[in-house]
PAKOL-771635 format. One record per residue (C-alpha): residue in three letters; chain; z, y, x. Coordinates in steps of 0.001 Angstrom, whole numbers, padded with zeros to 6 digits, m for minus. Example, Ala and Ser with C-alpha at 12.3 -4.5 7.8 and 13.67 -1.06 7.14 Angstrom:
// PAKOL-771635
<pt roza="ALA" guba="A" Z="007800" Y="m004500" X="012300"/>
<pt roza="SER" guba="A" Z="007140" Y="m001060" X="013670"/>
END
This chain:
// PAKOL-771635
<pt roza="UNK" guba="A" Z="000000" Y="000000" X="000000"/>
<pt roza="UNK" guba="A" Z="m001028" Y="003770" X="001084"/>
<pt roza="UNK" guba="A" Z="m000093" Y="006893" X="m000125"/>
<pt roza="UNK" guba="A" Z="000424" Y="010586" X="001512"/>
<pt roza="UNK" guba="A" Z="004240" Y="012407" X="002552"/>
<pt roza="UNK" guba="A" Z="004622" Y="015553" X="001822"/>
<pt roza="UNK" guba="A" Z="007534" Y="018369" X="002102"/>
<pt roza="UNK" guba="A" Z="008715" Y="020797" X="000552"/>
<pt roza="UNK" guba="A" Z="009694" Y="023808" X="002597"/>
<pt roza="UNK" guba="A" Z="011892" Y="026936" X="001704"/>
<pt roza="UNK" guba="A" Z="009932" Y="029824" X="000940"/>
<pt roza="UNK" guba="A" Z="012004" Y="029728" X="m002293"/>
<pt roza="UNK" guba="A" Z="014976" Y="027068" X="m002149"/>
<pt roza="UNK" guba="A" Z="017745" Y="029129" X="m001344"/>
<pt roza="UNK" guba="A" Z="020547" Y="029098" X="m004032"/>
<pt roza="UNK" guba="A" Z="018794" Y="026692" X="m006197"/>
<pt roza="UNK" guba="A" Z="017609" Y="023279" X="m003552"/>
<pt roza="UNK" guba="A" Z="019631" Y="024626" X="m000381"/>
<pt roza="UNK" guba="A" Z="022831" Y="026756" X="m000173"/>
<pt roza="UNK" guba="A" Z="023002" Y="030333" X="001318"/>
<pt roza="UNK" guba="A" Z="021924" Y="030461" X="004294"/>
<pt roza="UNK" guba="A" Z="019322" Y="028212" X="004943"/>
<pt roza="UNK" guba="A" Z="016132" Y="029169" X="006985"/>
<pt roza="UNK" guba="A" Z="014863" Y="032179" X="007967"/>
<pt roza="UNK" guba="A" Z="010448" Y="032436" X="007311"/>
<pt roza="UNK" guba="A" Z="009826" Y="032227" X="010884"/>
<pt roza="UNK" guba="A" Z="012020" Y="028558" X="010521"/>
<pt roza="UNK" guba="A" Z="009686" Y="027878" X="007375"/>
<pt roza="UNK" guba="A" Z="007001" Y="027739" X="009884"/>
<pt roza="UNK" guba="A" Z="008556" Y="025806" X="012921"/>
<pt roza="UNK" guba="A" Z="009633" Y="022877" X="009893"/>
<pt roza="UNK" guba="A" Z="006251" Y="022856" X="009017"/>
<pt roza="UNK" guba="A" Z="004842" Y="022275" X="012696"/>
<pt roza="UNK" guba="A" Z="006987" Y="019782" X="013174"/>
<pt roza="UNK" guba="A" Z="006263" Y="017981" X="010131"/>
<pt roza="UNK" guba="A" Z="002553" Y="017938" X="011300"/>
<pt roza="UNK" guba="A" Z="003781" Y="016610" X="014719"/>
<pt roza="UNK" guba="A" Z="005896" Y="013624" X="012703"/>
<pt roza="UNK" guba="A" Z="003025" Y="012451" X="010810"/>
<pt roza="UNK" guba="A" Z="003670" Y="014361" X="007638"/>
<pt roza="UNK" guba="A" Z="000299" Y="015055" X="005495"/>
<pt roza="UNK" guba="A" Z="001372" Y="018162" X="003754"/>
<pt roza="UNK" guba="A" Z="004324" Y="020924" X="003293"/>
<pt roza="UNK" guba="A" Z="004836" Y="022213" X="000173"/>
<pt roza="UNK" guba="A" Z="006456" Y="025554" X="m001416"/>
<pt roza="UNK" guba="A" Z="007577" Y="027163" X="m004363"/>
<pt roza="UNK" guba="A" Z="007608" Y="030666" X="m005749"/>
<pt roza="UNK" guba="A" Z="010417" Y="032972" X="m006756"/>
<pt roza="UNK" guba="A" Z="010145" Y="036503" X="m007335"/>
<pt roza="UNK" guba="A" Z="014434" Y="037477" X="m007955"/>
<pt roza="UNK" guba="A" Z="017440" Y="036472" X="m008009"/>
<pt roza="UNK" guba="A" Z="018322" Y="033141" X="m011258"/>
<pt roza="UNK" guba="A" Z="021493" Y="034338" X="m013031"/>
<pt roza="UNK" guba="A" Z="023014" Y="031180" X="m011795"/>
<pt roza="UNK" guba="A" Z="022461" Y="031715" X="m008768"/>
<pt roza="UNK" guba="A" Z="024321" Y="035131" X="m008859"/>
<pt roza="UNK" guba="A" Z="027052" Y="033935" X="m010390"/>
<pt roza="UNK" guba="A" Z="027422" Y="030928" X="m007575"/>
<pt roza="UNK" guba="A" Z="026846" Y="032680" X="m004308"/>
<pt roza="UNK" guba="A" Z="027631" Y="036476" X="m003123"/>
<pt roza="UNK" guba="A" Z="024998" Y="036830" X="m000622"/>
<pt roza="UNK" guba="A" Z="021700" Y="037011" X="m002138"/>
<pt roza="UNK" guba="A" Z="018797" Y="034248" X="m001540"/>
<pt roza="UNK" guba="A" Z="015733" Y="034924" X="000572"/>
<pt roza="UNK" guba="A" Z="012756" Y="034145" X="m001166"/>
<pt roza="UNK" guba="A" Z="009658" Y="034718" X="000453"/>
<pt roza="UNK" guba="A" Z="005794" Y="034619" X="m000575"/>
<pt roza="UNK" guba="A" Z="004552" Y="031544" X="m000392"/>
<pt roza="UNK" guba="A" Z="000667" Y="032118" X="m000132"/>
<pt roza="UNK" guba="A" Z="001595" Y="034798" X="003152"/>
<pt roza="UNK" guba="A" Z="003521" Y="031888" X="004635"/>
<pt roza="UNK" guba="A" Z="001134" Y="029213" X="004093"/>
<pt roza="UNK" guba="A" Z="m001002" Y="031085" X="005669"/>
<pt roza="UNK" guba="A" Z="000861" Y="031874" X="009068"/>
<pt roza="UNK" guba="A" Z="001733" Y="027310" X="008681"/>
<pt roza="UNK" guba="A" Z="m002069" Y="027235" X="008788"/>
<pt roza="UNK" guba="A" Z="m002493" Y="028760" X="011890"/>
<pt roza="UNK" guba="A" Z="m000023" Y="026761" X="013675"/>
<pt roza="UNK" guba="A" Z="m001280" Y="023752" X="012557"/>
<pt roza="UNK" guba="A" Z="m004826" Y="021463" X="012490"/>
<pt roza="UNK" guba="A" Z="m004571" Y="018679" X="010127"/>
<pt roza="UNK" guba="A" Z="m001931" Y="019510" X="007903"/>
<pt roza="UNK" guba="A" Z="m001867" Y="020586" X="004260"/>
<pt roza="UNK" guba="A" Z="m000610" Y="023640" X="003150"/>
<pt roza="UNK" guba="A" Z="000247" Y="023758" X="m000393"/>
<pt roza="UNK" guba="A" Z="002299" Y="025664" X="m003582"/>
<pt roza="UNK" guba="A" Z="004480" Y="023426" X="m005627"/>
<pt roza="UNK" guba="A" Z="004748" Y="025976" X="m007917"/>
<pt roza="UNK" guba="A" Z="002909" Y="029044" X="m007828"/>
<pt roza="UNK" guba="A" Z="004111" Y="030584" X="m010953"/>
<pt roza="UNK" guba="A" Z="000849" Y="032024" X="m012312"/>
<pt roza="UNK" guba="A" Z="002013" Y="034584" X="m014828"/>
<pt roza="UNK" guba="A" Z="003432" Y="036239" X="m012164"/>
<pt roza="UNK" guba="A" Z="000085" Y="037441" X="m010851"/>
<pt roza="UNK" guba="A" Z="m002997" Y="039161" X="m012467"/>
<pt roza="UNK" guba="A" Z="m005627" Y="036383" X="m011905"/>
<pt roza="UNK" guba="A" Z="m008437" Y="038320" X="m010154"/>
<pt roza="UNK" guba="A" Z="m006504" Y="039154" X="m007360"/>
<pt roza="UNK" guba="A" Z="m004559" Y="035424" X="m007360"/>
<pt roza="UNK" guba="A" Z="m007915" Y="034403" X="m007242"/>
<pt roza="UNK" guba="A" Z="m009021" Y="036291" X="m003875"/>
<pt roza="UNK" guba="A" Z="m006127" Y="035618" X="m002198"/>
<pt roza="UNK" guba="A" Z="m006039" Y="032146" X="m002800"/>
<pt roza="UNK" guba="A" Z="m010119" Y="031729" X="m001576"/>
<pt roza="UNK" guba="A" Z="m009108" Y="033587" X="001213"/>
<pt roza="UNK" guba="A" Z="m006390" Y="031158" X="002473"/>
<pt roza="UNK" guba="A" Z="m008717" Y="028179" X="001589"/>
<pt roza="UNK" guba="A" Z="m010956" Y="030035" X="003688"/>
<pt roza="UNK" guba="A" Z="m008388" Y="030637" X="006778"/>
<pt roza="UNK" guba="A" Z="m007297" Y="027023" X="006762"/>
<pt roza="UNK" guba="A" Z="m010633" Y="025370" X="006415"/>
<pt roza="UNK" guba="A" Z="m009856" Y="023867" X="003164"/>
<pt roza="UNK" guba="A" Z="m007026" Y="022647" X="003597"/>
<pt roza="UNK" guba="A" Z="m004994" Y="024369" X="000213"/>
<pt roza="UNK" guba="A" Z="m003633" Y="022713" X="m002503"/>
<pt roza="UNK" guba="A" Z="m003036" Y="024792" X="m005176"/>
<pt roza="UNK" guba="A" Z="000098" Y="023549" X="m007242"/>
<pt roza="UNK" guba="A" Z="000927" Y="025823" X="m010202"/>
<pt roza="UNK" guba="A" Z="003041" Y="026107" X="m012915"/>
<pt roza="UNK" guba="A" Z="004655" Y="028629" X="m015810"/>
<pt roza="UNK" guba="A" Z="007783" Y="029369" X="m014002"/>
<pt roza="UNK" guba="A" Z="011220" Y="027262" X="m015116"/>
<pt roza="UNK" guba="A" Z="013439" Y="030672" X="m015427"/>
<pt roza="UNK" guba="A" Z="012271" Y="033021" X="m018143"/>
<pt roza="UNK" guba="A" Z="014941" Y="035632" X="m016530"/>
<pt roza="UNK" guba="A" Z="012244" Y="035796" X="m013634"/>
<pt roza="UNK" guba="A" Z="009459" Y="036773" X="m015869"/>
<pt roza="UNK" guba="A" Z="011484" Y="039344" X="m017934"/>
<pt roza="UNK" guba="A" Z="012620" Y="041321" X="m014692"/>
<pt roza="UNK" guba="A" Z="008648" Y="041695" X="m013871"/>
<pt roza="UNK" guba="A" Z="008139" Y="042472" X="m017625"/>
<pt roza="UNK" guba="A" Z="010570" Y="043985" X="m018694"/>
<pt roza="UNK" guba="A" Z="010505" Y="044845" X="m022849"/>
<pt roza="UNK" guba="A" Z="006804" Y="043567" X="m022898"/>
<pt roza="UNK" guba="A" Z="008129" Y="040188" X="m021961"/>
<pt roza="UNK" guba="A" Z="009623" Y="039153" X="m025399"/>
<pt roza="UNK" guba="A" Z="006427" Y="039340" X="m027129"/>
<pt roza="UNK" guba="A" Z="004463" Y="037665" X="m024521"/>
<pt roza="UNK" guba="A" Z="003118" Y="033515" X="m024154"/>
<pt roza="UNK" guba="A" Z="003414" Y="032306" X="m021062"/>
<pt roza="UNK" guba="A" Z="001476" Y="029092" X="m021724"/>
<pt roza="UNK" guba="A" Z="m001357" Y="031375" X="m022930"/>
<pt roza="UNK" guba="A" Z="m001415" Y="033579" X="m020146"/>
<pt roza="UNK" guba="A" Z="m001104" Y="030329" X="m017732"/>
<pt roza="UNK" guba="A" Z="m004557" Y="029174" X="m019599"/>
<pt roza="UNK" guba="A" Z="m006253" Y="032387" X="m019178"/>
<pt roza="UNK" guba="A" Z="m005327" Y="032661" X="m015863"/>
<pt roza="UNK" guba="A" Z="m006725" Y="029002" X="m014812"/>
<pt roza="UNK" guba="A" Z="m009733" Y="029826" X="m016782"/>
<pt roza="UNK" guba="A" Z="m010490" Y="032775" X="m015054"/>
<pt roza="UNK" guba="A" Z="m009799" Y="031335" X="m011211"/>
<pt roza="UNK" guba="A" Z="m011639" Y="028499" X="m012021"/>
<pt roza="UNK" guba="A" Z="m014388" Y="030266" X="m013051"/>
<pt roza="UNK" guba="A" Z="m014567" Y="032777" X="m010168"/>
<pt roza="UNK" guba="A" Z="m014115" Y="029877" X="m008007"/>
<pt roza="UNK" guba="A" Z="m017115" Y="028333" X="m009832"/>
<pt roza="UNK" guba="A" Z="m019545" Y="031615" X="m010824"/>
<pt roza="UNK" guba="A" Z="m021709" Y="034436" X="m009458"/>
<pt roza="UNK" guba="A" Z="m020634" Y="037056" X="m011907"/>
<pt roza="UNK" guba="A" Z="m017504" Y="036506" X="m014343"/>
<pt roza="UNK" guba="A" Z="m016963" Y="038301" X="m017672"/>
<pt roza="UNK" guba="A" Z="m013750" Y="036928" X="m019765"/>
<pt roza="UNK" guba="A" Z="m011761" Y="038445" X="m022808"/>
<pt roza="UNK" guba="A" Z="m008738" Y="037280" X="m023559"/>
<pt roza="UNK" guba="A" Z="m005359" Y="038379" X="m025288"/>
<pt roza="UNK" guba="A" Z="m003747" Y="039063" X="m021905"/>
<pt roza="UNK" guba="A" Z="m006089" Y="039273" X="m019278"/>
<pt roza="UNK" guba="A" Z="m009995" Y="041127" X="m019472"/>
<pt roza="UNK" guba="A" Z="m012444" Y="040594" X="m016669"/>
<pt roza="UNK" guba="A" Z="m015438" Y="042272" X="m016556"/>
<pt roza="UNK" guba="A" Z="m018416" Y="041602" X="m014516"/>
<pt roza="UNK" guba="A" Z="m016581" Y="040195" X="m011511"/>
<pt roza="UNK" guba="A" Z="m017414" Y="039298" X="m008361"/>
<pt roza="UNK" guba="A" Z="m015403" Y="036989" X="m006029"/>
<pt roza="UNK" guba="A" Z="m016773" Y="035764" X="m002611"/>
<pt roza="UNK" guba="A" Z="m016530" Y="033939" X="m000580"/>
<pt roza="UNK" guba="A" Z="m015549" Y="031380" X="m002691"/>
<pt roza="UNK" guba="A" Z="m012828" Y="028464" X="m001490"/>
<pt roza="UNK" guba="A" Z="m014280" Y="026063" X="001437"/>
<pt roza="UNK" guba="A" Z="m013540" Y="023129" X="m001600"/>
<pt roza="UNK" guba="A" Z="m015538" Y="022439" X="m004422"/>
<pt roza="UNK" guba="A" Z="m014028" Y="021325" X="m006522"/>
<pt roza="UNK" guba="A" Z="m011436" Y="023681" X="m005821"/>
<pt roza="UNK" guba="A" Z="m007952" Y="021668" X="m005181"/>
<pt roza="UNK" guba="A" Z="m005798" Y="022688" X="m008513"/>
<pt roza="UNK" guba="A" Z="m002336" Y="020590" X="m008811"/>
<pt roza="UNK" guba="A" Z="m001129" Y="021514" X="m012553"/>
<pt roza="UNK" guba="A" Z="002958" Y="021000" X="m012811"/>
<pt roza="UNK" guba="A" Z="004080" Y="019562" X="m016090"/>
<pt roza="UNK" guba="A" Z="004940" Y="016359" X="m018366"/>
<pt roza="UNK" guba="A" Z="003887" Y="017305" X="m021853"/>
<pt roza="UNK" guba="A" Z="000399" Y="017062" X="m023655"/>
<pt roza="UNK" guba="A" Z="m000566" Y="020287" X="m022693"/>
<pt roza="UNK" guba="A" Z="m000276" Y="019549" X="m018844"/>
<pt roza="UNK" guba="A" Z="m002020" Y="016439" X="m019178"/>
<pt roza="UNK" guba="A" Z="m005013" Y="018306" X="m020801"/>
<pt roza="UNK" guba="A" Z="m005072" Y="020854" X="m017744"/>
<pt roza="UNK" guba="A" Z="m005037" Y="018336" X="m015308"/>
<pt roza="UNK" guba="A" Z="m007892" Y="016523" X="m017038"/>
<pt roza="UNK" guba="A" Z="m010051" Y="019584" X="m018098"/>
<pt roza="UNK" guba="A" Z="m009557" Y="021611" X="m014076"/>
<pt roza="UNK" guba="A" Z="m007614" Y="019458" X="m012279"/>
<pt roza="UNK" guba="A" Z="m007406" Y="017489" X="m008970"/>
<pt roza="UNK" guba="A" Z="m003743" Y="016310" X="m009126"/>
<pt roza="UNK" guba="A" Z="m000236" Y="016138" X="m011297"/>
<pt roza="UNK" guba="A" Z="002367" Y="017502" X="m010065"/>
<pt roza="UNK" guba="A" Z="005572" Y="016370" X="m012067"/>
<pt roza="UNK" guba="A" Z="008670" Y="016908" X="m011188"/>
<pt roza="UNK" guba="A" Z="011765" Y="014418" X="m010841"/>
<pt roza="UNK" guba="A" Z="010235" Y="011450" X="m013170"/>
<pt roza="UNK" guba="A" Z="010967" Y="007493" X="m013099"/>
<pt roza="UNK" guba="A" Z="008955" Y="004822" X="m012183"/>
<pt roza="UNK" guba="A" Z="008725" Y="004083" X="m015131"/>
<pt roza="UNK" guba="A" Z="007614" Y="008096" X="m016615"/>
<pt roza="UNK" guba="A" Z="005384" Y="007849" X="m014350"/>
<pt roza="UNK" guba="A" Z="003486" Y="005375" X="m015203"/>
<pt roza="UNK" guba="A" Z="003676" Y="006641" X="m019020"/>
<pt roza="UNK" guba="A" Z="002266" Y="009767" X="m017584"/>
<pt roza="UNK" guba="A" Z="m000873" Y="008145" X="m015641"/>
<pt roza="UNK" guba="A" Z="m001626" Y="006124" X="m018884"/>
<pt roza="UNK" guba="A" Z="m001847" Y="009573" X="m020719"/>
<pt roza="UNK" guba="A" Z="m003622" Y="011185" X="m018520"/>
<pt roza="UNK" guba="A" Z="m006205" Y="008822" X="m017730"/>
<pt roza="UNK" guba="A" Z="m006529" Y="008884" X="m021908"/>
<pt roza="UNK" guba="A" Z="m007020" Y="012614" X="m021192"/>
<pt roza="UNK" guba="A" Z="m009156" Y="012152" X="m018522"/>
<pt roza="UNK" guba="A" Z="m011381" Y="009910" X="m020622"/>
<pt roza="UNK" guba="A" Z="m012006" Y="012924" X="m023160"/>
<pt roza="UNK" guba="A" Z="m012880" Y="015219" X="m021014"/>
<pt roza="UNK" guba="A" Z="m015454" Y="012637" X="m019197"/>
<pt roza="UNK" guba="A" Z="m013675" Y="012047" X="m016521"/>
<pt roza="UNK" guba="A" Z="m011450" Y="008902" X="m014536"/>
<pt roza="UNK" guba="A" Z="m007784" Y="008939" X="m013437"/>
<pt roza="UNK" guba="A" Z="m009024" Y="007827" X="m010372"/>
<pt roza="UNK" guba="A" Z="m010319" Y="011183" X="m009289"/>
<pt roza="UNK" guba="A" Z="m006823" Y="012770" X="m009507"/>
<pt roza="UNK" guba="A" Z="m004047" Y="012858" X="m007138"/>
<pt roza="UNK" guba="A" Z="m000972" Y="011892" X="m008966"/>
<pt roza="UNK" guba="A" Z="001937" Y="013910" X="m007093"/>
<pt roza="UNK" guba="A" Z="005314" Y="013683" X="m007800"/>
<pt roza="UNK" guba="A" Z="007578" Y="015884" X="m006652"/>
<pt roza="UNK" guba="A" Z="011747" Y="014175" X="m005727"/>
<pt roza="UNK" guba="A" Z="014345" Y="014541" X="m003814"/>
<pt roza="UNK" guba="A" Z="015290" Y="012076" X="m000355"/>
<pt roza="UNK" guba="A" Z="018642" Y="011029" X="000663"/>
<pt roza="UNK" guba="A" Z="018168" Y="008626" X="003163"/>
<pt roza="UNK" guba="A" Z="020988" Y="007102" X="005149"/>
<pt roza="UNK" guba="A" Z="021936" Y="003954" X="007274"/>
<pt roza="UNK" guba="A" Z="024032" Y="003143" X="004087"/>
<pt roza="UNK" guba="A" Z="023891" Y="002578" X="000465"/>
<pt roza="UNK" guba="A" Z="026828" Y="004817" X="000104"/>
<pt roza="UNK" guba="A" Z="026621" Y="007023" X="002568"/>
<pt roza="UNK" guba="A" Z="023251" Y="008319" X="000717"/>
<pt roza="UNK" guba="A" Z="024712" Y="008742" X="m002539"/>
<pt roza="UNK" guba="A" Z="027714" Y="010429" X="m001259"/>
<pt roza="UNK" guba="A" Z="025260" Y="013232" X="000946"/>
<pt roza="UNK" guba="A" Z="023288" Y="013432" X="m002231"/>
<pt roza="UNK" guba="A" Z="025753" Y="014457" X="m004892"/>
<pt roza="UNK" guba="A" Z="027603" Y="017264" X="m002286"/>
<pt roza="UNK" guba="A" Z="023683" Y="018953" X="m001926"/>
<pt roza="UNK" guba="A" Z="022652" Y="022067" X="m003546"/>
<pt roza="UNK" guba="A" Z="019684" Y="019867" X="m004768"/>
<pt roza="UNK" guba="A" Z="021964" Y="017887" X="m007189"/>
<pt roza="UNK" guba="A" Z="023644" Y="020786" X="m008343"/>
<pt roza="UNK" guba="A" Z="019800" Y="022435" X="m008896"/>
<pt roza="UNK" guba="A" Z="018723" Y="019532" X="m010565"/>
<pt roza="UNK" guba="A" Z="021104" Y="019657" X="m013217"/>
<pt roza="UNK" guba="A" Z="020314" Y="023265" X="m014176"/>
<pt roza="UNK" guba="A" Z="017124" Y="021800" X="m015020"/>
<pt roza="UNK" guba="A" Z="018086" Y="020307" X="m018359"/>
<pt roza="UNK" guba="A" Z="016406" Y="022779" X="m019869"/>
<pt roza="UNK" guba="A" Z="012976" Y="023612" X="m018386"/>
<pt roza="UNK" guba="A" Z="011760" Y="021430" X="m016675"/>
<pt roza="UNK" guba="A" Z="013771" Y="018126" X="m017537"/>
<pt roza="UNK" guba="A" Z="014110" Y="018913" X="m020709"/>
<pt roza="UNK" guba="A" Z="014303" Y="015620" X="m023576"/>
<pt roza="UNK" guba="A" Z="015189" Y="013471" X="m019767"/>
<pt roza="UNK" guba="A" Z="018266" Y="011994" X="m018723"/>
<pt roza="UNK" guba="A" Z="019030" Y="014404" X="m015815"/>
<pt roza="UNK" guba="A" Z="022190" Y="012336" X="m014801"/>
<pt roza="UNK" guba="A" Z="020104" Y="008611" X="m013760"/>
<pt roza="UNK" guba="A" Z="019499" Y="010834" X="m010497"/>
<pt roza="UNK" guba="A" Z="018987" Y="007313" X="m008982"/>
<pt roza="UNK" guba="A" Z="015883" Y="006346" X="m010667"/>
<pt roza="UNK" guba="A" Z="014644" Y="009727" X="m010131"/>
<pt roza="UNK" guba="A" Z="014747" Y="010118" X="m006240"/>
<pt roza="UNK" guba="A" Z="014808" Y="008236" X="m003216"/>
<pt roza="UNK" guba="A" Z="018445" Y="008018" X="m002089"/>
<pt roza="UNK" guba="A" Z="019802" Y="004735" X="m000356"/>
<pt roza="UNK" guba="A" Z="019616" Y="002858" X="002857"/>
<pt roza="UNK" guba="A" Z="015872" Y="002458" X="004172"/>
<pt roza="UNK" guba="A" Z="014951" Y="m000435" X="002896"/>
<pt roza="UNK" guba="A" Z="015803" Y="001100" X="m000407"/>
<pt roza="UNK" guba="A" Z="014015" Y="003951" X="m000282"/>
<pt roza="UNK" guba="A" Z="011150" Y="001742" X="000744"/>
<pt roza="UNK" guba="A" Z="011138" Y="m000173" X="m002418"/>
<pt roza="UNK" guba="A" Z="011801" Y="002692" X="m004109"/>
<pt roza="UNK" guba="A" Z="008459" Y="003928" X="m002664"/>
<pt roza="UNK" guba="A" Z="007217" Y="000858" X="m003471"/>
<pt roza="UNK" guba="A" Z="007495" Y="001016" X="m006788"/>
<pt roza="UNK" guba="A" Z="006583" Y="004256" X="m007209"/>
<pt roza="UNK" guba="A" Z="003033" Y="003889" X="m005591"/>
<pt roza="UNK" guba="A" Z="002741" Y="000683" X="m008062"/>
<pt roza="UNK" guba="A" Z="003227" Y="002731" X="m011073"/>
<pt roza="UNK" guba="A" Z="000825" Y="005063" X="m009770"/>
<pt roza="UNK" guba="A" Z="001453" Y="007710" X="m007143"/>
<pt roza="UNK" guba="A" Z="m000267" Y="008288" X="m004411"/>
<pt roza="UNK" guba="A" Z="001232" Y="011506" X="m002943"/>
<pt roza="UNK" guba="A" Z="005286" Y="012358" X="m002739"/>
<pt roza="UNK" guba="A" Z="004281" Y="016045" X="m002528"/>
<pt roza="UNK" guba="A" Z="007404" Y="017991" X="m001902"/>
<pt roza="UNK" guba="A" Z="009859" Y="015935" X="m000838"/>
<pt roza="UNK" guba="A" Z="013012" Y="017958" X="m000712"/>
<pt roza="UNK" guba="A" Z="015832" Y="016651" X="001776"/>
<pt roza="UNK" guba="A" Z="019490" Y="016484" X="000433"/>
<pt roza="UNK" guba="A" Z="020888" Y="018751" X="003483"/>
<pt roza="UNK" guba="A" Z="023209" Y="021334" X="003681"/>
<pt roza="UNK" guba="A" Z="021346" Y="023160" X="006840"/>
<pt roza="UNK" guba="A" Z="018087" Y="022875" X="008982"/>
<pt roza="UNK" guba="A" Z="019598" Y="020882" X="011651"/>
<pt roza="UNK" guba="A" Z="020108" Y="018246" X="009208"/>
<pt roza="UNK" guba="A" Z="016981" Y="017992" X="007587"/>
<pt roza="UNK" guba="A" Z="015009" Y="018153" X="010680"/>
<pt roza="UNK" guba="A" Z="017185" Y="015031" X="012025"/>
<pt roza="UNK" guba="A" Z="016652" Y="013283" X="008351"/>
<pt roza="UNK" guba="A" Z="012898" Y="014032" X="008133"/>
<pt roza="UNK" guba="A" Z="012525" Y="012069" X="012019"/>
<pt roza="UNK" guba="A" Z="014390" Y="009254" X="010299"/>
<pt roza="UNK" guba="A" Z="012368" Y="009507" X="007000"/>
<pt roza="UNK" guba="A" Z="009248" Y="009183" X="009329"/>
<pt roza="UNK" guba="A" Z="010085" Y="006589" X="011150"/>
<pt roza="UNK" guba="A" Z="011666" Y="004437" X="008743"/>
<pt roza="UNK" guba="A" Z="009537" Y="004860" X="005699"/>
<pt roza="UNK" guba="A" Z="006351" Y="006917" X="006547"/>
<pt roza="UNK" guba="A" Z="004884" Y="004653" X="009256"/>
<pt roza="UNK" guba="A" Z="005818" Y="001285" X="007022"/>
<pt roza="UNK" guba="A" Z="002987" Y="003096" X="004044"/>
END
């Protein structure tokens, strides 16, 4: 069995995956290098414009959260083979035109190598404190769609006309376009609605913290989505994104696990992003155990259908820690797939 590693790195982890302090954004860039260097295919990482109201009320220094497309580029330029990617780019944070340029520009810098992971943003606080009053009246889910439409179309087109509820384009012009075609899109997600975006512009699926067994619930869907939009499940990337605690013991990994930000982060999830799932079965959810656990935990995952753990996110209190566990990670689980 094959499949692809991938990590998630913190241009946006503080306070919610990793306490306060973690890494700096020059450190963002040294993790990924040496990710490259331990045979990791991709680093992944996610977008925050402020400060969660949770996160306030938990820690008195404020998080750094940093721009994820300006860091994957500087990653890109360090590196030759590895992937840079966004697991999420919250899209209604950004008028699409200009997403759109800067994202064929960094496709363009990196020769390609972008993955485009997006999503609607879990915290609606976020979007309000960009919105402000306008916010209450607004659909993020039709803005997302817009926005996709748009991009993809750009991507896609000489000359690009749209008119929508939120967004109007008129008579655009976007060149170059990316180095891919088709144009890497991950879509976030584990309702109907994600499964149609994935089928109608995707490359990949991009869920976040599922089972086994969700998993492959969520292939058969999709590849039923797939099918209506004339296409097979075998042309997308199906990219989960979980959490590793890996350890010489059983025990010792749990133990590591459930005293990480990430646990704590994970619960706050209940409702966004896990919402309607057992947040608690953390277990089935993540690779945490000895090695040979998290191998057939792996295992089973690429039999229900995965073939990328996109932004694996280590249960570590510091940098130090998480470059020690990502060497072990690699050697004990990486090379074996």
């Amino acid at each position: 069995m094959k499949a692809k590693f991938g990590i998630g790195v913190a241009t946006g982890t503080e306070g919610l995956m990793y306490p306060i302090p973690y890494s700096s954004a020059r450190d963002v860039v040294e993790l990924s290098v040496y990710a490259e260097q331990l045979g990791f295919d991709s680093v992944w990482g996610n977008d925050h414009i402020t400060t969660q109201n949770y996160v306030r009320e938990e820690f008195e220094t404020a998080p750094r959260y940093y721009s994820p497309l300006l860091l994957m580029s500087a990653i890109a330029e360090r590196t030759t083979k590895l992937k840079v990617a966004t697991a999420l780019l919250v899209v209604p944070f950004r008028h699409p035109l200009v997403m759109a340029k800067e994202i064929a520009t960094l496709d363009q810098l990196c020769n390609g190598r972008f993955m485009l992971g997006v999503g609607l943003g879990a915290y609606r606080e976020e979007f309000e404190a960009q919105y402000g009053a306008q916010a209450k009246g607004m659909v993020r889910g039709k803005m997302f769609d817009e926005s996709i439409e748009i991009m993809h179309r750009l991507f896609t087109e000489d000359n690009v006309t749209f008119h929508g509820k939120y967004y109007d384009v008129c008579n655009a012009q976007s060149f170059p376009h990316p180095v891919q075609d088709p144009f890497a899109f991950y879509f976030g997600g584990n309702s109907t609605n994600g499964y149609e975006r994935v089928a109608k512009w995707g490359t990949g699926w991009l869920p976040a913290l599922l089972t086994p067994d969700e998993i492959r619930a969520g292939v058969e869907a999709l590849g039923e989505a797939c099918a209506n939009h004339g296409r097979s499940i075998s042309e997308i990337d199906i990219a989960p994104q979980l959490s590793v605690s890996i350890a010489k013991t059983h025990e010792e990994a749990v133990e590591r696990y459930e005293k990480s930000q990430i646990y704590r982060h994970s619960c706050s999830l209940g409702k966004s992003t896990m919402k309607g799932k057992d947040a608690t079965n953390y277990l089935e959810r993540n690779l945490i155990g000895s090695a040979e656990e998290v191998r057939e935990q792996v295992a089973r995952y690429i039999e229900a259908g995965v073939t990328t753990f996109s932004a694996l996110i280590f249960a570590d209190n510091t940098l130090e820690e998480t470059r020690e566990h990502m060497q072990f990670f690699a050697e004990e689980v990486i090379q074996k797939f």
